[in-house]
N, C-alpha and C positions, 0 to 999 in steps of 0.2 A: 261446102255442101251443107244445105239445111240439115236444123236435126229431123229425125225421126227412128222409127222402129227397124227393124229386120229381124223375122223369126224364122222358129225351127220347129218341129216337132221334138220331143221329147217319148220317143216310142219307150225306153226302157221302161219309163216309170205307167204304174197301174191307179197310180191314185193321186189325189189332187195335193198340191201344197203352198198349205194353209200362210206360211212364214219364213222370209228372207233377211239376213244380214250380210255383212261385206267386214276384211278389216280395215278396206280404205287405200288395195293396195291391189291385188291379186285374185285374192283367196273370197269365194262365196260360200253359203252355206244355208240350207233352205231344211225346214221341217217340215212336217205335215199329218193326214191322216195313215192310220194301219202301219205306225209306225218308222214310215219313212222315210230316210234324206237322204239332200243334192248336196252336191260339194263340187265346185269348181277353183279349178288353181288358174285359169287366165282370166279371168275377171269377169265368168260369165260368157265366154262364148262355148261353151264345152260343159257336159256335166256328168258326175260320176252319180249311180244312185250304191244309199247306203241303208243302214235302219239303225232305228236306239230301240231299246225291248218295251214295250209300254205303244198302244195307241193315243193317239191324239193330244200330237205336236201343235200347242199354239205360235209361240211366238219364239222367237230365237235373237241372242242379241250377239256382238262384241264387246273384246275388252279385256285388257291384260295380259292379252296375249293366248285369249280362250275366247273358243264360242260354248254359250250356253243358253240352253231350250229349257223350255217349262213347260207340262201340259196341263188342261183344262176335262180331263178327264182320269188322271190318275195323281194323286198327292207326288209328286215327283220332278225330278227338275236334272237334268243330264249336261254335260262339262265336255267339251273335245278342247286337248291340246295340240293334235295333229290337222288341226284345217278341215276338220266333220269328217274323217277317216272314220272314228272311233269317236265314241262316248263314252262315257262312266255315270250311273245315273246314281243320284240319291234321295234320300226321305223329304217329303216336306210338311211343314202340318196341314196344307190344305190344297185345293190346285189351284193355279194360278191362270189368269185370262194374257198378262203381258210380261216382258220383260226390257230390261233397258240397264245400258251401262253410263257412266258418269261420277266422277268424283272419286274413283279410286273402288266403287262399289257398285254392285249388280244389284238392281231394285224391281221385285215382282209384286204385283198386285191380280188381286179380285176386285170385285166389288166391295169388299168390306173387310178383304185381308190382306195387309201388306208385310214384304219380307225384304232382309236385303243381306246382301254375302259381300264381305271385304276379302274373301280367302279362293275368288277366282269360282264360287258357284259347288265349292265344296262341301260350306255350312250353311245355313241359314238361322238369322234371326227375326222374332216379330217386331214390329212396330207398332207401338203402343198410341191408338188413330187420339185426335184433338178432338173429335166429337164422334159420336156415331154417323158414319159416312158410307154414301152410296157412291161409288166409284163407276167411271169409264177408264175402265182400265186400260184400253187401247190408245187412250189419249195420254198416257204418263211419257215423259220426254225430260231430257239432259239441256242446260244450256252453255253448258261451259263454267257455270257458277251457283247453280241453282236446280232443283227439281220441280218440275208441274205435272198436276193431276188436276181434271175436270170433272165434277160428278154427273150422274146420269144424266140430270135436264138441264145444265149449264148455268144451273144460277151460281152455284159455288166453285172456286177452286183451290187447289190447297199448292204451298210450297212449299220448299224445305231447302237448307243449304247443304246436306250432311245425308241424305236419305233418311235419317232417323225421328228427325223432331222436326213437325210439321206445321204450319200456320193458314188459318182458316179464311179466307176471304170471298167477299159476297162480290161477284162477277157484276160489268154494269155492261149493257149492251149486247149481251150474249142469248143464252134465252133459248140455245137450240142444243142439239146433243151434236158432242165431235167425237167420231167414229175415231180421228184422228186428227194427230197435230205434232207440226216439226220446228223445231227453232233453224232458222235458216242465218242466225247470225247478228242482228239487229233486233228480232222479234220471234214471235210467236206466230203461225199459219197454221190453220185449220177451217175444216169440211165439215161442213152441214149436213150429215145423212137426211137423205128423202129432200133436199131441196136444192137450191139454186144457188147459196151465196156460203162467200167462203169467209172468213174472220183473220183476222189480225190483231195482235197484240204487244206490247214494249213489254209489259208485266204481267200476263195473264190473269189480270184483274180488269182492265178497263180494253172492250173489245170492239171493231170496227167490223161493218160487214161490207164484203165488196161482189158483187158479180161473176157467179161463173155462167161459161157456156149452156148446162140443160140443168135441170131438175134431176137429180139421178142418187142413187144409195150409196152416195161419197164414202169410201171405207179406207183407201189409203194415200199417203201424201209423200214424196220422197223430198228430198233437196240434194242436189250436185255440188252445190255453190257455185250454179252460173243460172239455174233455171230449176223449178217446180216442175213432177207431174201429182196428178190426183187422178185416182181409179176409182170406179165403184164396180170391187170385186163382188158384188150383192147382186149383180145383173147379168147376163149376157148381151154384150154390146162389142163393137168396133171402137170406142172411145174414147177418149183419156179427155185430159186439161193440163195445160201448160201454163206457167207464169214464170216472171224473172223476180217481183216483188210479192205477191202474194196477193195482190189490189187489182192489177189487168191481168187476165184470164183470155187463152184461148182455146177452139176445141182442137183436138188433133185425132188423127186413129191409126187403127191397128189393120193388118190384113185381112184378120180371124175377127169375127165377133163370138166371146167366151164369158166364160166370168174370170176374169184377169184380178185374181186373190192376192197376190202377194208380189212383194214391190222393197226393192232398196236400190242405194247406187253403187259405184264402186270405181274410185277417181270421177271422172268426167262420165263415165257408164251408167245408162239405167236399166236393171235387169227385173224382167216382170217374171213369171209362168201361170199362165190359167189353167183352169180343172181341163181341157183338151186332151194329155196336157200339152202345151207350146210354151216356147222361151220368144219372148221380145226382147233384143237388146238394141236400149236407147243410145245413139250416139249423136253429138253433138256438131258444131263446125271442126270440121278438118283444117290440117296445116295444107296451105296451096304447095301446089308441086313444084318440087325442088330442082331446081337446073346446078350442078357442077360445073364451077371453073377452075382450070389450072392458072394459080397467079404465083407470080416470082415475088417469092417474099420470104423472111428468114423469120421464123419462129422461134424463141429462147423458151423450152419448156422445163420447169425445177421438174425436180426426179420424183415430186410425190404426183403427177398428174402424167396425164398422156396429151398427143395435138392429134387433134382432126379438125378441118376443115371444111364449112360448106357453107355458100352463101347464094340468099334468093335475091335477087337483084330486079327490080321494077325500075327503070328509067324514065323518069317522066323532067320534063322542066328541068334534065339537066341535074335531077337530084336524088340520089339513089335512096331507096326506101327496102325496106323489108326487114327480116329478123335475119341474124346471121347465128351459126351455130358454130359453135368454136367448144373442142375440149381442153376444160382448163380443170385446175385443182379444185375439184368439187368433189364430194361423193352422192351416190344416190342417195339419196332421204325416202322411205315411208310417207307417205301422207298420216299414218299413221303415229309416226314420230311427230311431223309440224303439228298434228292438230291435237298434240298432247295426251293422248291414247294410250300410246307405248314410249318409252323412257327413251332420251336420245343418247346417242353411243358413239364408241370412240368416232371421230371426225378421219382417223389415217386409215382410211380404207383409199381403194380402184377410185379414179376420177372419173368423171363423168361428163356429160356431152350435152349442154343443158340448151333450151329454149325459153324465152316467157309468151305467154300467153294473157294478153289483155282485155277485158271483154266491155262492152259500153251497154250498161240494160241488156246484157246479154247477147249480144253481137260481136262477135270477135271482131275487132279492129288492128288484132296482132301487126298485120302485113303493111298496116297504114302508118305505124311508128316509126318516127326519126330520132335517133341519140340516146341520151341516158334513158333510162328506165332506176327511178330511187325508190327506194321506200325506208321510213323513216321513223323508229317506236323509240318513244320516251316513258319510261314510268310517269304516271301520275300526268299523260298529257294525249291528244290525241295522235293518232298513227298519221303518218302525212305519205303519199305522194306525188311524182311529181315525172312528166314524159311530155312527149311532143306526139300530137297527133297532126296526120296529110288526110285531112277529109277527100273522099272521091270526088276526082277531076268532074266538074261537069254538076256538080248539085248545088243548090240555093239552102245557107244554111241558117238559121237563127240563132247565132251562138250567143245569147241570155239564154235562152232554152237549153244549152246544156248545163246550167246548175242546178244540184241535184241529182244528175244521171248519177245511176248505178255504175261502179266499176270494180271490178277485181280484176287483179293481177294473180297470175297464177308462173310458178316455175317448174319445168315438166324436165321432163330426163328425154333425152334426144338420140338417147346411144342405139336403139333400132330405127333409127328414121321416122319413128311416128312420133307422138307427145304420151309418155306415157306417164305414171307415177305424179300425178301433179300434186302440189304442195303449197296451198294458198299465203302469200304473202303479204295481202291487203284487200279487204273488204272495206266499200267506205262509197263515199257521193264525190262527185264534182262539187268544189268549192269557188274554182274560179278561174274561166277560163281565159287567156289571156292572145289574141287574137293578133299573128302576125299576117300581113297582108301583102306586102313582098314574097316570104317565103312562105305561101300558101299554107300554114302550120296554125295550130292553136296547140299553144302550152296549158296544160292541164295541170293544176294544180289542186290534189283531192283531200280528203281530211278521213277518218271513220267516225267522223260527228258524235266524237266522247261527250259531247256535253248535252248536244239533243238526247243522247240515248240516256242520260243518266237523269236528265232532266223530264225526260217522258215517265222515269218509275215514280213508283209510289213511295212517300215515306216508308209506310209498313216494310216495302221489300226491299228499301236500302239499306235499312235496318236492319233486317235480316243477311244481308249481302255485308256490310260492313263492320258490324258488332261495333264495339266503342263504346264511348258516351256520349250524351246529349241532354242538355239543361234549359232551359229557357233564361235562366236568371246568368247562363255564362253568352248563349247565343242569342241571336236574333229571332225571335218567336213569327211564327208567319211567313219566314223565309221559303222562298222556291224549293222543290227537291233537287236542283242544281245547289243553291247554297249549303240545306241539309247534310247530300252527300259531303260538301266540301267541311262543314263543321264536324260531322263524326270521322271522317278523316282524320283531320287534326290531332285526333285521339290516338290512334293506331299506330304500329309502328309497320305499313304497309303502305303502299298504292292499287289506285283503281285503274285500270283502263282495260283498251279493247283487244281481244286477241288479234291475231290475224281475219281470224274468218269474223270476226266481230260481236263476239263474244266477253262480258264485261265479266270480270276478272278481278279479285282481290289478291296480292299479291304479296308474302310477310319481304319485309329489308333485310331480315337476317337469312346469310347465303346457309343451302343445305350442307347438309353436314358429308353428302356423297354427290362432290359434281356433277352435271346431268353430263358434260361436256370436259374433257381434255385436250389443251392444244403444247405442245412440244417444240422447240426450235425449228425442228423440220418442217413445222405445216403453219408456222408464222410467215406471212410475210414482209415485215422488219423487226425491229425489236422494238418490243413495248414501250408507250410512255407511262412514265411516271410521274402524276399532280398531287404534292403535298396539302394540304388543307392550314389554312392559315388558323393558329394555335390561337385568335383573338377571336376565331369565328367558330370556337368548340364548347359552347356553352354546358357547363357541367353541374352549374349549381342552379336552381329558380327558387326564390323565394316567394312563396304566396303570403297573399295578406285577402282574407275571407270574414263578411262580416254575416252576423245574424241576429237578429233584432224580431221577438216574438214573445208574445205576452200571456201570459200563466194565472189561472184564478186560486185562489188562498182562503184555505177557512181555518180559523184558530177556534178550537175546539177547546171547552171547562165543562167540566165537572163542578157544580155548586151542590152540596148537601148542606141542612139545617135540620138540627134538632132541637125544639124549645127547651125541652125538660131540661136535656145534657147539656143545653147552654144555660140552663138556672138554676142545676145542680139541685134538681127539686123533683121527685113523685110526684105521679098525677094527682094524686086527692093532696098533697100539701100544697101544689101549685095551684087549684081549683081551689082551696081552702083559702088561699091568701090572697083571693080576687083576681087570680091570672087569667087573661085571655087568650082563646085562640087564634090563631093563623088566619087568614081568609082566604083561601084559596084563588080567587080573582085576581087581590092583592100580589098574590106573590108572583100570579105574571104579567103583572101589569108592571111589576120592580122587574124584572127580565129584562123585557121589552123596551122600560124607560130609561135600562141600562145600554142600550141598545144591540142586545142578542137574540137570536132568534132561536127560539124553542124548538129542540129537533127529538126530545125526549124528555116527558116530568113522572114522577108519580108521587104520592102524598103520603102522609103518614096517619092516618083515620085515628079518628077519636074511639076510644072502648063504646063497644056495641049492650056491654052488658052495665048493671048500677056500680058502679065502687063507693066503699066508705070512706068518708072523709074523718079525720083526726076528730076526736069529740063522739057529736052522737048525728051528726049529719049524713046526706047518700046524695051522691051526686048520678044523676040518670039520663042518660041517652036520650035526642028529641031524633026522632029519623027523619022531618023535615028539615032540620037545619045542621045539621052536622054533617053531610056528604059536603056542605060549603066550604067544611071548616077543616081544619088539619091542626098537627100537631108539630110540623115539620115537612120537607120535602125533599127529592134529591132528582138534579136535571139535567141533563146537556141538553148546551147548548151553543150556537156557532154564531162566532162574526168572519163576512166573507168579503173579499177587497179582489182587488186585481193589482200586479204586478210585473213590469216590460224587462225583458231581462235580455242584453247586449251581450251576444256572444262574441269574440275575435279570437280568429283561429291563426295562427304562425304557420305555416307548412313549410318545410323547408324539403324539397325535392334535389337528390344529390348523389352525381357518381364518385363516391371516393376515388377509388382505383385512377380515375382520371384527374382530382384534384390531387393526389399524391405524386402526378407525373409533371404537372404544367400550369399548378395553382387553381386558383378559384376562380374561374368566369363567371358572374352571374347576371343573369337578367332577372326582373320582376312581373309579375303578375296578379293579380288584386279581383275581387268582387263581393258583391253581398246581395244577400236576400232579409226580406222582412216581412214575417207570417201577416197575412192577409184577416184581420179578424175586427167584429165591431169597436167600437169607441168601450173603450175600458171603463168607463166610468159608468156608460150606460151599463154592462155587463155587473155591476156592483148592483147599480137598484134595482134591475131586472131578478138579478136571485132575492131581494131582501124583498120586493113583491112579491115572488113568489111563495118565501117559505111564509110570508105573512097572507096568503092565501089571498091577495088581492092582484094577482095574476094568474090566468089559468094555465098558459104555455108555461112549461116549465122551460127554462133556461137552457141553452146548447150543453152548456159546461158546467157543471158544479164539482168542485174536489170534496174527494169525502171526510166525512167531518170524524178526529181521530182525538178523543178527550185527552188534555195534557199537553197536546204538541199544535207547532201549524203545519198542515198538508196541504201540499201543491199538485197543482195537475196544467198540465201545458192544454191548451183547447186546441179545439179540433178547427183548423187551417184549411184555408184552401189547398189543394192537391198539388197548385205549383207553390205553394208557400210554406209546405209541412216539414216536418223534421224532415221524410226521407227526400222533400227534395232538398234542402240543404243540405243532406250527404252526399245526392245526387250530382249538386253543383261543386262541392268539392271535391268528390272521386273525377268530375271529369276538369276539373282544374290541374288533378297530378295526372292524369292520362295525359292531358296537354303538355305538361311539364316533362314526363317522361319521353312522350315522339319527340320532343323537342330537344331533348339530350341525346338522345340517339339521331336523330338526323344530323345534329352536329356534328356529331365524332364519324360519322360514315362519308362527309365530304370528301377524300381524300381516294383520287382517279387511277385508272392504269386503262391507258386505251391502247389497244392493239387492230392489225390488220389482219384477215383471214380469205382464203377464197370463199366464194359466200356460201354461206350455211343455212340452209332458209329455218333451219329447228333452233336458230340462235331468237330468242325473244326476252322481253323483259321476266318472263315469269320462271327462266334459267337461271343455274349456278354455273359457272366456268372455272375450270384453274389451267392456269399456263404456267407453263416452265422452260425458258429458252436460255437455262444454262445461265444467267444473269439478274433476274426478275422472277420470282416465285410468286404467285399470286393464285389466289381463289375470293371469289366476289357475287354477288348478285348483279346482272346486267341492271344497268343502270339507262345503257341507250344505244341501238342497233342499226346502224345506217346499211343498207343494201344497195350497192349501187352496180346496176345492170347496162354494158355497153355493147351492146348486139354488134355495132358493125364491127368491133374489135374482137369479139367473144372475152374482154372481161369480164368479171363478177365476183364482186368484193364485199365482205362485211366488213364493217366498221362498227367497233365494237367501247363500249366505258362498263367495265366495273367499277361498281361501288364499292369502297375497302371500308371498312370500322374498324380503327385503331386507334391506339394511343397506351396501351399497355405490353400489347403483345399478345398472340395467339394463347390461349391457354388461361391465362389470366381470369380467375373470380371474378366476375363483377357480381356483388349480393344482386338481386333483387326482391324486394316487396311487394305483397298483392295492393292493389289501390282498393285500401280501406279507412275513410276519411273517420277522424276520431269519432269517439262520441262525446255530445253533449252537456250539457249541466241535465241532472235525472229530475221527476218530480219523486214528491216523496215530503215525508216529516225534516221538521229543521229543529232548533233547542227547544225543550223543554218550556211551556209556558209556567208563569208564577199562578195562582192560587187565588181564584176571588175571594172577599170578604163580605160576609151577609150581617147584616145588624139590624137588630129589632129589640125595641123594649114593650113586651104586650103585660109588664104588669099593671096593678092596681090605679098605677099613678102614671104609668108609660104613654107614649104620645102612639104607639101601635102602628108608626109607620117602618116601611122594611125597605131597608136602602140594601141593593147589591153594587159593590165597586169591582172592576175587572182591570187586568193589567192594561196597560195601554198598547196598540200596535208599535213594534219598533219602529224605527224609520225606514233600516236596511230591510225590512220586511215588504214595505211599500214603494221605497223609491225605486228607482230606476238601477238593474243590479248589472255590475258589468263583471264581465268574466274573461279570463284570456287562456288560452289554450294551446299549448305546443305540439308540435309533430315534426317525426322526419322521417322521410321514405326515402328508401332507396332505389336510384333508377339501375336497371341492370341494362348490361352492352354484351353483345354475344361478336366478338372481335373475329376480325376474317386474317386469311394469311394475307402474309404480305413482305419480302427480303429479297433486298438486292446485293447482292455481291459485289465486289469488286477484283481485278485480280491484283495480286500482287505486283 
């Protein structure tokens, strides 16, 4: 059965409501005006009315195992742990227009004030905004890894990884206001209020607009994970918009024409209610009806599951097709639990009675599968999988046209006979389908196109998505955002990839400290294996070798003073009396100058202004023309300035004791350099002595300041990829790389087990099993699910990642990646003392020689410097103990 709607009236309730959430399982929960809410425990087809004290309920979210509301007309924001039974309300500093869960934490906004609660809607704190920002607050959304907000006229939007610290970006393609917007897994979708086209985005920065059905006040957006709808609860209308990707749009409607306000899903379910008020609930394609047969066959069932039976059987060509449903060791999962919402829990519960469900662009194709059904997650690679589809008898098909289709896989619980509780297992494309023509089938083998998605973002938001480092002088400059990501990778001691429902995901190696998961002898089904890691491939030592090469301008600064008198041990009138001459002021810096220093400070020592006697009966008298020329003495600085290239090499030596105390030294190597970007040195030399000689008018980039006695250096000012900080830059991510790289070593080492399949089992799990033999706890490392309908098998196949080599418990230091510092500028020894000589007596030749020490050499030549370091890599070791018996 096609989708569509089926409503109800809603007579209890009197007033309209405004805001719906789901937890993805059962349980709904709607707020509104005058105080009041809906609460449904079947998923929407049934509903209880309640109230919280406070009018006007905006928005309502999930999460944590709470629903919580926030209104738009009282500072307040209310918490139900009972499924919207009850609320508990508290203070807020302001009201709030949205709400939303994601990340561990509840995120509400205004327009211009945002809040967010890690304590389930208890507390709130502010967010301190990246600029003064005007918010669409209805447009804030969770991605699985990330936060998005869009401001009122769409040219900006902000993210964040953490709800807290935010980053500002100028939208390109946008340009309209979105009422609303959903991450559907892949991307970003969002509604145009007041128009016709809907948008899409990889990074809600760079935006595409696609075609809807009418022009209408697009206000909300849901996603199933099999199809779109879009409402414009702003109108009274019969209806909606539907999509599978966000890009084709079609119109659909309703029975009622209302204003249809408020909208979520809940599993496969879409549940609207308009101000009427009425309930639409959306459903989807149906499981085809089920025929029973009695067949003679012997079933072996382990005691932790139950058998039930029941198979659809299509005979066509001799080849039996359909979904079979077989109770095996499963339990029921949450959708809530797969889509990492709520924390997953012990696995020995009641078995369960499972189906899958396949959909092609949104077409269920369930019925049309032959044989296995896998799916296939790797850390750090894309999700795969992999089924046989039996196209309908009778149609002409273009199979290149199916790369690309949309498919999800979905695994639903089968124990009332319908498909209920579904649990997305793979969101992704057709990668490639492989065409047999005997047995009328095309093998489908899909991917969740980890590398288009990673490659669609922006720098900016990988960056933010992946933290790390990143250098130009260690990576490739220019590189793709596919390369990008894969370089700050290398930093981290994580993986990237897609959730299930496709969702990109950073993910740390070190397993938590409280398993998400326990599995037991009893709900193994063999005994684990055990892969040691070869002790030649546990690299524990890297030695870097970093060079840097940048050059520093130098000015040796003197102090010259001269006094005639006190160097002729003579009074002015005996000195004037015995034919002594003065100074000439010109002279004395044209001796400067022809010393070759340049004058940065002089002053003179003036001739007496009034008459003095001279010995006898003489007076010697002041001419006020020519004595301001004349001196008696001087005292000056002044500077010679040079440049100097100074070779840094840096040793790094990066290193897990604890691991070389167990199994020696392995070491690999590692090496780079950088060298500050700056003009010809030499030029840099006459350009200051032009200028202090005032026959340049730009003054120089760099001059060091001139410091009488000593010589002062100063490092000039580099290009931005060639400056000091990015040469710490390039060495902090030289030991990040050094670091992932010790730790990925020591984590080689496997324990793969079998389980009945567990669809909450993913890479972004911790596991520990114990089957009396094998004690382990790991980060899933790779999760194979493989689905046999005709059989009713289904199996997880499962690798933990172990890090060992010391043992559980075991210290490993760690160091923060803090690359040394440098050679400083600054003063170096003490210079020597110029010598002034002048004979301006009677009979003296009156010329004035200044001598100055000479530059050293090590002053000027090329200065090499070497520099040691050792950082410690730290290893957070997982269990891991096998027993033997006696």
């Amino acid at each position: 059965m096609a989708f569509g709607f089926s409503e109800i009236s809603l007579s209890a309730l009197t007033t309209s409501v405004r805001a719906l959430a789901s937890d993805g399982t059962n349980h709904v929960v709607g707020v509104g005006q005058d105080s009041v809410t809906v609460y449904s425990a079947d998923a929407g087809v049934t509903f209880s009315v309640g109230d919280i004290a406070y009018s006007a309920w905006a928005a309502v979210a999930f999460g944590s195992g709470r629903f919580v509301a926030i209104s738009d007309n009282a500072a307040k924001a209310a918490w139900s742990a009972d499924n919207g039974a009850t609320f508990n309300v508290v203070n807020l500093s302001a009201t709030m227009q949205a709400v939303a869960f994601g990340g561990g934490k509840f995120v509400a906004c205004n327009s211009s004030t945002m809040l967010y609660s890690a304590n389930g809607g208890g507390t709130w704190s502010a967010v301190t905004p990246p600029e003064a920002w005007s918010l669409r607050a209805s447009s804030l959304c969770w991605t699985g890894s990330f936060w998005l907000v869009i401001d009122l006229f769409g040219n900006k939007s902000y993210t964040s990884a953490d709800g807290e610290t935010w980053a500002v970006h100028t939208t390109d393609g946008l340009g309209w206001t979105l009422r609303c917007v959903v991450w559907i897994g892949t991307k970003f979708v969002g509604l145009a209020y007041g128009s016709a086209l809907a948008f899409t985005s990889v990074d809600g920065i760079t935006w595409v607009s696609h075609a809807l059905p009418a022009s209408r006040g697009w206000s909300h957006v849901a996603w199933n994970g099999i199809r779109l709808i879009g409402l414009a609860g702003t109108q009274s209308v019969n209806a909606y918009a539907a999509s599978a990707d966000g890009e084709t749009w079609t119109a659909g409607t309703f029975e009622t024409a209302s204003y249809w306000q408020s909208l979520t899903t809940c599993g496969l379910s879409v549940i609207t209610i308009s101000s009427a008020p009425r309930r639409a609930l959306g459903t989807g394609d149906v499981l085809a009806e089920f025929g029973t047969s009695r067949i003679g066959i012997d079933i072996s069932v382990r005691d932790i599951g139950k058998s039930a039976l029941g198979i659809h059987v299509d005979v066509r060509a001799t080849v039996a097709t359909g979904v079979a449903t077989l109770g095996v060791a499963l339990r029921s999962i949450k959708s809530s639990v797969a889509n990492g919402s709520a924390p997953a829990t012990d696995p020995k519960t009641e078995a369960g009675v499972w189906g899958v469900r396949i959909s092609l662009d949104g077409v269920d194709i369930s019925d049309l599968t032959l044989g296995d059904v896998t799916v296939e997650a790797e850390e750090g690679a894309a999700r795969l999988a992999d089924f046989t589809w039996l196209p309908p008898a009778g149609i002409s098909l273009t199979v290149q046209n199916l790369i690309g289709r949309r498919i999800v896989i979905v695994l639903v619980d089968m124990s009332s006979g319908l498909p209920e509780n579904p649990m997305v297992l793979f969101t992704g494309r057709v990668e490639r389908p492989k065409l047999n023509i005997d047995a009328q089938s095309i093998s489908m083998t899909c991917t969740d196109q980890r590398q288009s998605a990673i490659g669609a973002m922006s720098k900016e938001r990988l960056a933010e998505l992946i933290g790390g480092y990143w250098s130009s002088a260690v990576f490739k400059k220019g590189t793709t955002s596919w390369g990008y990501a894969n370089d700050r990778l290398s930093t981290v001691a994580a993986s990237l990839d897609l959730s299930a429902e496709g969702n990109l995901r950073l993910t740390p190696w070190a397993a938590k400290e409280i398993a998400d998961i326990e599995y037991t002898g009893d709900t193994l089904l063999a005994r684990p294996e055990v892969d040691i890691a070869d002790a030649t491939s546990m690299t524990n030592r890297v030695d870097i070798s970093f060079g840097y090469r940048f050059p520093r301008v130098k000015s040796e600064g003197y102090r010259v003073d001269y006094d005639l008198l006190a160097a002729a041990g003579l009074p002015f009138s005996f000195w004037v009396n015995n034919g002594g001459v003065f100074m000439i002021r010109t002279a004395v810096e044209a001796a400067l100058k022809d010393a070759g220093a340049t004058i940065e400070q002089i002053t003179y020592t003036a001739l007496p202004t009034g008459a003095v006697a001279l010995p006898g009966t003489g007076v010697w008298l002041p001419n006020p023309v020519t004595d301001p020329l004349l001196c008696l003495g001087f005292n000056a600085i002044v500077s010679f300035d040079y440049a100097q290239t100074t070779d840094e090499t840096y040793a790094i030596t990066v290193k897990a004791d604890g691991s070389i105390a167990n199994i020696g030294e392995i070491t690999t190597t590692m090496s780079g350099s950088l060298e500050g970007v700056y003009q010809d040195t030499n030029a840099v030399e006459m350009n200051i002595t032009l200028k202090k000689s005032d026959l340049l008018s730009n003054p120089p980039t760099d001059q060091a300041t001139v410091v009488p006695g000593w010589t002062n250096a100063k490092t000039v000012t580099l290009s931005a990829e060639t400056d000091r900080a990015a040469a710490q830059n390039a060495m902090e991510t030289l030991i990040a790389i050094a670091k992932a790289e010790i730790w990925k070593a020591h984590r080689g080492h496997n324990v793969r087990f079998r389980v009945p399949l567990n669809p909450a089992i993913d890479t972004d799990k911790t596991i520990a099993i114990d089957d009396g033999r094998v004690l382990a706890k790991g980060k899933v490392r790779r999760v194979r699910h493989v689905m046999t309908p005709d059989s009713g098998s289904a199996i997880s196949e499962v690798d933990l990642a172990i890090c060992a080599v010391s043992g559980v418990g075991t210290n490993h230091a760690d160091d923060d990646i803090v690359a040394e510092d440098g050679t400083e500028d600054g003063t170096t020894v003490p210079l020597g003392a110029p010598v002034v000589t002048w004979d301006g007596s009677a009979t003296g030749d009156q010329v004035i020689t200044i001598t100055f020490p000479g530059v050293e050499d090590h002053e000027r030549d090329l200065a090499k410097v070497e520099i040691a370091q050792t950082v410690a890599a730290g290893l957070a070791e997982d269990l891991l103990t096998v027993s033997y018996e006696p």
